[in-house]
N, C-alpha and C positions, 0 to 999 in steps of 0.2 A: 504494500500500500504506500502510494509515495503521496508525501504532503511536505510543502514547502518550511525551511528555517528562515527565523524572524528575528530580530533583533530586539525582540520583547519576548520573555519566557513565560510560557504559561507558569511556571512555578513562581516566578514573580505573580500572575495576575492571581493565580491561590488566594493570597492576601483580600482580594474582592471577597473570596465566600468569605474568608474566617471576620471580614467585616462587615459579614452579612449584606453585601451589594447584591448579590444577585441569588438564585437558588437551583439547582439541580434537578433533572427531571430521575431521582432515583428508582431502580429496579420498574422502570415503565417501561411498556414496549413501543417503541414509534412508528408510525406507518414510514413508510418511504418521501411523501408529502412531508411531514412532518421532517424528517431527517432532512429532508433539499432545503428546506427553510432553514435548517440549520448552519447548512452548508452557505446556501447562498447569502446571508446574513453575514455572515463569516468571514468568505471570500471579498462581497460587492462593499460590504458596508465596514469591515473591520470594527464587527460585534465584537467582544472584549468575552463575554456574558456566553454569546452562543459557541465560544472558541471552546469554553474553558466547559460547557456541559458535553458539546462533541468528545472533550478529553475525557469524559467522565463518563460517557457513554461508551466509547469504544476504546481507551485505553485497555481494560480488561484481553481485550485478543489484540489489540496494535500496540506498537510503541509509537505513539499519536507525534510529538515533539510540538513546534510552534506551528501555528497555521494562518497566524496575521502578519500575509509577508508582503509590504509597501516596498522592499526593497525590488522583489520583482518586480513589482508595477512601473516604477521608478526606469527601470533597465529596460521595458515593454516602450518607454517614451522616448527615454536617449537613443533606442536604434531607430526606431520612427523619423528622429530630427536628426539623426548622423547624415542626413545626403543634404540638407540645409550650408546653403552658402553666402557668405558676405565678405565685402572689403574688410583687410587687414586693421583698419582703424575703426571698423564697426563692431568686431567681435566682440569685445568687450560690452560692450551694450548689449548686443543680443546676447549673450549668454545669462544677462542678469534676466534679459526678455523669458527668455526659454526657460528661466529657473524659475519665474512667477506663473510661467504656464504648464508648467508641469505640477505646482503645487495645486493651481485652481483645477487642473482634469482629475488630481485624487482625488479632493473635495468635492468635486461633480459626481463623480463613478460614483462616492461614499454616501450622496443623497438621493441616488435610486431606489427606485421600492420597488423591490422584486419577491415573489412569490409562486410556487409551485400550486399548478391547477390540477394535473390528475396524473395518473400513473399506469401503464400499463407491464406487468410482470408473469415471465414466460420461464420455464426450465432453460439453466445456464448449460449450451449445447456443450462447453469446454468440462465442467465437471459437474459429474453426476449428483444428484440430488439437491442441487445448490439453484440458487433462484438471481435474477437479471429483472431491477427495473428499471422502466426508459421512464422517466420524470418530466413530464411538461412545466416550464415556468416562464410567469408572464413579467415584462420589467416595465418601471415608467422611468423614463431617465431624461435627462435637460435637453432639450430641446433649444438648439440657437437662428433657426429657420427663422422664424418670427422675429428675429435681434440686427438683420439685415441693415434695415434703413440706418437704425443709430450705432451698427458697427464699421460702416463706410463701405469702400465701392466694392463689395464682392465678386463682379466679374473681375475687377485686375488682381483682386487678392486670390481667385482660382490659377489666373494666370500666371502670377510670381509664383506659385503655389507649387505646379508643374513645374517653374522652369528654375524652381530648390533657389528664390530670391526673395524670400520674405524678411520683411525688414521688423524693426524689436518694436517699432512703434503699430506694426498690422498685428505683432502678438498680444503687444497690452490691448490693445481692441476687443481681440477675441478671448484674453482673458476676464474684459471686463462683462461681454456677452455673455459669458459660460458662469459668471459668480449671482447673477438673475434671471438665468435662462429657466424657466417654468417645469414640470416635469411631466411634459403632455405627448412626447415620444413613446409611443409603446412598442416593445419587439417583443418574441419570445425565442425561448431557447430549451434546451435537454440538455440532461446528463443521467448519466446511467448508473443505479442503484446495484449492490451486491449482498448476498446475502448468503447464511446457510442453512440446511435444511427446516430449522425452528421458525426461520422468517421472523429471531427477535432482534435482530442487530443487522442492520443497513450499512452500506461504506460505499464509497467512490474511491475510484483513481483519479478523478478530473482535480486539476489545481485552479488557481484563483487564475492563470493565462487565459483559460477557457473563456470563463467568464468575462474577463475585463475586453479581451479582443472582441466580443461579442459586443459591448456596451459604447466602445467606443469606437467602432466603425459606424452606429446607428449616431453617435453624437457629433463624433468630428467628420469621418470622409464623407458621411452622405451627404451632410449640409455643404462641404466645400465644394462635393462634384453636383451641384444644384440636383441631387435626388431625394426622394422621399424619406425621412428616416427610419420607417417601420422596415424592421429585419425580421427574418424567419429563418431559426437556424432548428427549425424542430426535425 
């Protein structure tokens, strides 16, 4: 089972229960719904709360480790903007550009509200007796379509865009778009539940990459390549 390291230890966030912040879903059994919410909460929103009862749930058969990893999201943005180009005496500005708009897309990703609708679970063809669910889930996430007129002329910012020439002043723009952009985007997506033959413990391999590439191609490339944002990756 692979889940990513974070730079926040759940044995650090422990401290939450012992200070009674949050509470455990103890010796409950979770539908598969129930589990994506956990998950996705976890992954999209860096739930603190749902990290630490997934630990609590499935530590018993995984060695769980941290699952609030910013640091990938982070590495998910810098390869994104590695073909981005500017004159020798602008980089400096744009890197501080780039640094305020990478903070406002975790911020954005973080206020999505995503939730699993239904589940459909079939015998695992790979090992016998063991169970596969495919989890529908529906997201609303920022939407900057609407942010057009007051974030200036977006055919030449498609066009810089293409031609890897965006300037720090077209970033702060679209940073200041995405810090009030509404959350009236809606996509959906899957991930795939696992289980064994009790059906009382659910798990994924999917990591927070899934997710977040999911979120922000409906937030940023659809709007830039003037398409609709609704995504369907079910």
């Amino acid at each position: 089972m692979k889940l990513l390291r974070a730079g926040i230890t759940l044995a650090a966030l422990s401290g939450l229960v012992c200070a009674g912040t949050t509470t455990f879903a103890a010796d409950r059994t979770l539908t598969p719904e129930q589990t994506a919410n956990l998950y996705l909460r976890t992954f999209i929103n860096g739930d603190f709360a749902s990290a630490i009862e997934l630990d609590h749930l499935l530590s018993p058969e995984f060695p769980v480790g941290n699952m609030v990893d910013l640091n990938a999201f982070v590495s998910i943005i810098d390869a994104s903007m590695a073909w981005v180009t500017s004159p020798p005496d602008q980089r400096r500005t744009l890197t501080e550009a780039l640094a305020e708009f990478r903070s406002v897309l975790i911020g954005s990703v973080q206020r999505s509200q995503c939730s699993a609708t239904n589940s459909k679970v079939v015998p695992n063809a790979k090992v016998k007796g063991h169970f596969i669910a495919t989890v529908s889930y529906e997201c609303l996430v920022p939407d900057i379509s609407g942010a057009s007129a007051e974030a200036g002329d977006w055919t030449n910012m498609r066009a810089d865009l293409k031609a890897g020439k965006l300037t720090a002043g077209v970033y702060h723009t679209i940073s200041q778009a995405f810090r009030t952009a509404p959350l009236t985007c809606r996509i959906s997506g899957s991930m795939n539940l696992y289980a064994s033959p009790d059906k009382k413990l659910w798990w994924t391999s999917d990591t927070p990459k899934d997710t977040w590439a999911l979120i922000l191609e409906a937030m940023l490339l659809k709007p830039m390549q003037s398409k609709p944002c609704k995504t369907d990756r079910t």
